[in-house]
N, C-alpha and C positions, 0 to 999 in steps of 0.2 A: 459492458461486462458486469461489471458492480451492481448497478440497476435491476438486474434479471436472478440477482442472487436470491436465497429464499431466507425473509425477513427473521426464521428462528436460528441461522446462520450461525455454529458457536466456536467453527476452525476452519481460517482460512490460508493457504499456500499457494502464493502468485511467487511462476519465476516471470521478471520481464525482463531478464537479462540482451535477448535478443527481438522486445518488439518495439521498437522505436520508439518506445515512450520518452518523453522529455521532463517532464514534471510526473508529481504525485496532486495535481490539483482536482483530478476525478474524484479524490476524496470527500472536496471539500462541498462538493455538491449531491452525494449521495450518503453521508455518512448516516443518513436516517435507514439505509439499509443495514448499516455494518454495530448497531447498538446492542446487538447481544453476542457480538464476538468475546469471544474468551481468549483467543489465542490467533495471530499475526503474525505469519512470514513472510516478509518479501526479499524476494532475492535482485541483484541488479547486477551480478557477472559477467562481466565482458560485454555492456551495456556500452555503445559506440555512440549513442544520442543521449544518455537521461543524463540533466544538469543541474536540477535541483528536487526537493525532496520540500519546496515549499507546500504548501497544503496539508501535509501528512498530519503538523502540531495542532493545526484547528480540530482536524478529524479524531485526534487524539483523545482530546478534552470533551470530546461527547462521546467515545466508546466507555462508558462507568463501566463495564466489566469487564474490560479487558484486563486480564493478568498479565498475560507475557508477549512480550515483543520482541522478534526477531527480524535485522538486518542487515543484508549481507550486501553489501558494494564495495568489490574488488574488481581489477580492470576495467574501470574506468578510465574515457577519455580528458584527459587536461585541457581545456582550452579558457 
């Protein structure tokens, strides 16, 4: 999904609340797509599989114009 986005890209809003994602490490291998974001939502509500959010801090540290970051994970599974 990340991969096929178009590289002038400057707002984006993923909910994966309900798609099995487990990790944010798709990040860390595309973020040459995500470098002119300006603006970051991801939502993980009532997210039954995602367990970690490792990847996202790499991907962070090469988005330079990102301004704002927004994350929402509520209902979350504990294990």
């Amino acid at each position: 999904l990340i991969e096929s986005l178009p590289a002038e890209l400057r707002v984006l809003r993923l909910d994966l609340g309900f798609s099995g994602l487990e990790t944010l490490d798709m990040f860390t291998s595309t973020v040459q797509c995500l470098k002119s974001l300006v603006q970051l939502k991801l939502r993980f509500t009532g997210s039954s599989h995602f367990r970690t959010a490792a990847g996202l801090g790499v991907a962070l540290r090469e988005m330079e114009n990102l301004m704002y970051l927004e994350l929402w994970c509520a209902e979350l599974r504990n294990s």
